[in-house]
Backbone as JSON Lines, residues from 0, in Angstrom:
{"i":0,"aa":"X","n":[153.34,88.08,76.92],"ca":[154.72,87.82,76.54],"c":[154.98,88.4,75.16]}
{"i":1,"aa":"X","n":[156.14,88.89,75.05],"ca":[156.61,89.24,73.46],"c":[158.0,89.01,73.35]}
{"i":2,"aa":"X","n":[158.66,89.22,71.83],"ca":[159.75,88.59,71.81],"c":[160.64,89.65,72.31]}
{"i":3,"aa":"X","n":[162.27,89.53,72.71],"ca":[162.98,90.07,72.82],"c":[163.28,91.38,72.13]}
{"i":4,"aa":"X","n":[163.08,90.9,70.75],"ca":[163.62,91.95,70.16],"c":[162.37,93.74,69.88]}
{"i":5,"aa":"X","n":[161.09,93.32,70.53],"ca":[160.27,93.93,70.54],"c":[160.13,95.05,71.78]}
{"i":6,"aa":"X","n":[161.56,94.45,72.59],"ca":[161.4,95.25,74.01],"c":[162.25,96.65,74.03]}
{"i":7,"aa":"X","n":[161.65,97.6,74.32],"ca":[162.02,98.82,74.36],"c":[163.46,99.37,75.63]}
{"i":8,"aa":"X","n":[164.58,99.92,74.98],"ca":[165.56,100.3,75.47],"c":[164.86,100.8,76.89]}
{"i":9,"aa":"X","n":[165.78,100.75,78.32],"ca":[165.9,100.78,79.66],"c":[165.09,99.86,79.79]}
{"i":10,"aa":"X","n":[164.38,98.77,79.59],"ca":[163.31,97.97,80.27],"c":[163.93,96.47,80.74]}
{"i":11,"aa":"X","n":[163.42,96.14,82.24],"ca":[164.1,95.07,82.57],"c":[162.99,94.31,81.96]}
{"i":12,"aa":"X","n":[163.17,92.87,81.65],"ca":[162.37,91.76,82.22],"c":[162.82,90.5,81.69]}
{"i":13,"aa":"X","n":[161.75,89.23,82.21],"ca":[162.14,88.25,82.64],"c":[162.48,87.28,80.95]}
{"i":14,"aa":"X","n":[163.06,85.97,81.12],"ca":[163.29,85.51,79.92],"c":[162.6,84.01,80.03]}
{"i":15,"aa":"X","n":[161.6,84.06,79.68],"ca":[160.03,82.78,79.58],"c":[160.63,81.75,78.77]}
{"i":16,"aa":"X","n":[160.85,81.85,77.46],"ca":[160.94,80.43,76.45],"c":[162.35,80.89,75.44]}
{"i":17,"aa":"X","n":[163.08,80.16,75.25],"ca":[164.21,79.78,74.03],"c":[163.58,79.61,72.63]}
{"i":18,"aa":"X","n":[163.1,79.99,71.94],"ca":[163.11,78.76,70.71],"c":[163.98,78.98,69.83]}
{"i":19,"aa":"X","n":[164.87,78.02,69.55],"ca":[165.83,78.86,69.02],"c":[166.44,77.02,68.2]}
{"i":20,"aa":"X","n":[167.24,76.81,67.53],"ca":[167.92,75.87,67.03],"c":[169.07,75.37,68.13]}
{"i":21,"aa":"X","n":[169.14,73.97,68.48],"ca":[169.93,73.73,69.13],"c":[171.43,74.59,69.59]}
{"i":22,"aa":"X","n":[171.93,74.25,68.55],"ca":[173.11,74.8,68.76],"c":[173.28,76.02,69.48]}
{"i":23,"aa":"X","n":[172.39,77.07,68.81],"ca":[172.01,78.46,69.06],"c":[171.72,78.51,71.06]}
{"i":24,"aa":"X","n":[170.85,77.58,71.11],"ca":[170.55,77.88,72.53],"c":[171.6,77.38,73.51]}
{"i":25,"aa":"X","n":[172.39,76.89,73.31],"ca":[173.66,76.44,73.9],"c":[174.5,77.28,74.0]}
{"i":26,"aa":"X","n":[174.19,78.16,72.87],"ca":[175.42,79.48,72.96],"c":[175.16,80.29,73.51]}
{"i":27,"aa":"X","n":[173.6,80.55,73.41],"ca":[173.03,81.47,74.29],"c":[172.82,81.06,75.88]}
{"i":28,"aa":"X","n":[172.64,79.89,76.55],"ca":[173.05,79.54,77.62],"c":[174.48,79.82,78.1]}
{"i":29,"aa":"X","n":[175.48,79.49,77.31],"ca":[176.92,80.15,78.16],"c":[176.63,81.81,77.62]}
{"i":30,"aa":"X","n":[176.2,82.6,77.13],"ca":[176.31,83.51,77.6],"c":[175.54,84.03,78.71]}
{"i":31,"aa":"X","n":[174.62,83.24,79.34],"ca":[173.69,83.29,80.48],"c":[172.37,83.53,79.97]}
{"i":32,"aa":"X","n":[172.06,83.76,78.95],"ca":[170.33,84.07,78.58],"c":[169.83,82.61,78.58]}
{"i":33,"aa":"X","n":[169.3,82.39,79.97],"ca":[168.47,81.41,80.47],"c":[167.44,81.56,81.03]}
{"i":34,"aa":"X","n":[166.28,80.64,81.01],"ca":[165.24,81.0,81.2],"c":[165.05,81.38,82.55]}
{"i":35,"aa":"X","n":[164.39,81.97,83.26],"ca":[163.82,82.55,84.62],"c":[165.18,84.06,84.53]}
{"i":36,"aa":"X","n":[166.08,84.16,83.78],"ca":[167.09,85.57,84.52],"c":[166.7,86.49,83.82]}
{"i":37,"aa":"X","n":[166.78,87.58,84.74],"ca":[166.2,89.41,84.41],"c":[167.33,89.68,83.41]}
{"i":38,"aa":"X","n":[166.95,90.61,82.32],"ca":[167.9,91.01,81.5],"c":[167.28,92.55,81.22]}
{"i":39,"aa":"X","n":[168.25,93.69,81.44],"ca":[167.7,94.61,80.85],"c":[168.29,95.05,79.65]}
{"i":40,"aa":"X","n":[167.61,95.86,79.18],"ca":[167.78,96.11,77.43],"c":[168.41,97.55,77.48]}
{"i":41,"aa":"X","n":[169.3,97.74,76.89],"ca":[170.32,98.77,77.37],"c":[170.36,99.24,75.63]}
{"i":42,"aa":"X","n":[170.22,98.82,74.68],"ca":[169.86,99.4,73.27],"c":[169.07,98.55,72.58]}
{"i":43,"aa":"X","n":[168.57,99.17,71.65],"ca":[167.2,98.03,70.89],"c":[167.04,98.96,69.36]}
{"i":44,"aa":"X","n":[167.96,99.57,68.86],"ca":[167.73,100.59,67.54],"c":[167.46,99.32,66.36]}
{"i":45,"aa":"X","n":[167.06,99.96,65.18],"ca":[167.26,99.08,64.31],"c":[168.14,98.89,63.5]}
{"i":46,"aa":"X","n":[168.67,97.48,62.91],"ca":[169.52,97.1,62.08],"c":[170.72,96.97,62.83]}
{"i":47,"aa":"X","n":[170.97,97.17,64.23],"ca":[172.09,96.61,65.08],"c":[171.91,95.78,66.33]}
{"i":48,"aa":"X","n":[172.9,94.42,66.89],"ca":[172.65,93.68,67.62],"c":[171.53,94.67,68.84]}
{"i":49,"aa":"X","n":[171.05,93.63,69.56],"ca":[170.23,94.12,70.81],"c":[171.66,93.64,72.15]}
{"i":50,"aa":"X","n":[171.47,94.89,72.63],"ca":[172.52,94.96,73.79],"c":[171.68,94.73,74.87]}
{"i":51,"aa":"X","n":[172.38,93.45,75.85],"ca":[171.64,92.94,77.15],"c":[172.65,93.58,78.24]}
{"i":52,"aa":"X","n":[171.83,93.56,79.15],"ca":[172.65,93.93,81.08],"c":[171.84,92.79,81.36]}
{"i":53,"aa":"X","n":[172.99,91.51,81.95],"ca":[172.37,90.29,82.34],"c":[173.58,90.1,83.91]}
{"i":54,"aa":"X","n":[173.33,90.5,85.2],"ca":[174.11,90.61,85.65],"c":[174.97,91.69,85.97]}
{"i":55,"aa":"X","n":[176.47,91.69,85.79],"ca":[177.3,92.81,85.32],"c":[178.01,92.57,84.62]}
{"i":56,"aa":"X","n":[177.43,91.46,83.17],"ca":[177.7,91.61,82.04],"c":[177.17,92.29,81.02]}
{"i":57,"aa":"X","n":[177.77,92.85,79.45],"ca":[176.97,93.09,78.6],"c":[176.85,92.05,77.65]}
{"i":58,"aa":"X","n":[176.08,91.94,77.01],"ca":[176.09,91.17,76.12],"c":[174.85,91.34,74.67]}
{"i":59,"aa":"X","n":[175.84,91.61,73.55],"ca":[174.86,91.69,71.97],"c":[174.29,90.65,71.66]}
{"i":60,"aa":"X","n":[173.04,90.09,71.46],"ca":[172.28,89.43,70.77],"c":[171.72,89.78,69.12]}
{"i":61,"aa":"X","n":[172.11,89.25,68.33],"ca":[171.33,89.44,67.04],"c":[169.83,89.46,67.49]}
{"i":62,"aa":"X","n":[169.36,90.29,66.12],"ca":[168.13,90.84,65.91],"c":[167.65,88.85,65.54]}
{"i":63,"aa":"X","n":[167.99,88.26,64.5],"ca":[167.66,87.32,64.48],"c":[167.21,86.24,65.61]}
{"i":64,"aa":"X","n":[168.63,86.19,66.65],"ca":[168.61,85.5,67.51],"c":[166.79,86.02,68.73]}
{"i":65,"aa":"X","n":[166.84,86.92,69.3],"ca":[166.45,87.87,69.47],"c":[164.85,87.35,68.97]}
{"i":66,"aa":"X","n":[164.46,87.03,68.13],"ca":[163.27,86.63,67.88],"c":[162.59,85.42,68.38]}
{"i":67,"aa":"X","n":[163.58,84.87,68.8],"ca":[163.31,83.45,69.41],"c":[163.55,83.46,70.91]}
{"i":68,"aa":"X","n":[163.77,84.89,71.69],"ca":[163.42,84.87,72.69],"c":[162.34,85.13,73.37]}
{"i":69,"aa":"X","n":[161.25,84.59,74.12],"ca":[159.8,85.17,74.61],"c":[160.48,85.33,76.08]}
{"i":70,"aa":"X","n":[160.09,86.94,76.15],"ca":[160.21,87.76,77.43],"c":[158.65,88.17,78.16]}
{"i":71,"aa":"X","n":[159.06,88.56,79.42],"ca":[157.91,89.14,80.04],"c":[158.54,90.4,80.5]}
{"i":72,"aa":"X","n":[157.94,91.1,80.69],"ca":[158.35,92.77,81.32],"c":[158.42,92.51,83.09]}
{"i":73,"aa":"X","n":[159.08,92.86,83.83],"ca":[159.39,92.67,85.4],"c":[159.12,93.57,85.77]}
């Protein structure tokens, strides 16, 4: 497992653990980053949000946020 923000642009995979501050993971639940759903990584440069394909949504995650996600590769 590694964190989110470590995952390399086109790569799908799975989303294992939250750790994140309450609030935070609540927000990140309505935007759908919940545990068991495929998300692929559609940009990952540095010093700008990480762009998710969760679905046929997009959605930016901070680099911060992003650290407190543990992914697996699918």
């Amino acid at each position: 497992m590694t964190t989110l923000d470590r995952v390399k642009k086109n790569t799908c995979c799975r989303i294992c653990r939250i750790d994140s501050q309450n609030q935070h993971t609540m927000h990140l639940f309505g935007l759908g980053i919940c545990v068991g759903n495929y998300a692929e990584v559609i940009q990952n440069c540095c010093l700008v949000p990480i762009l998710l394909r969760i679905g046929n949504s997009t959605i930016a995650v901070s680099r911060k946020w992003a650290r407190g996600i543990l992914v697996e590769e699918a």
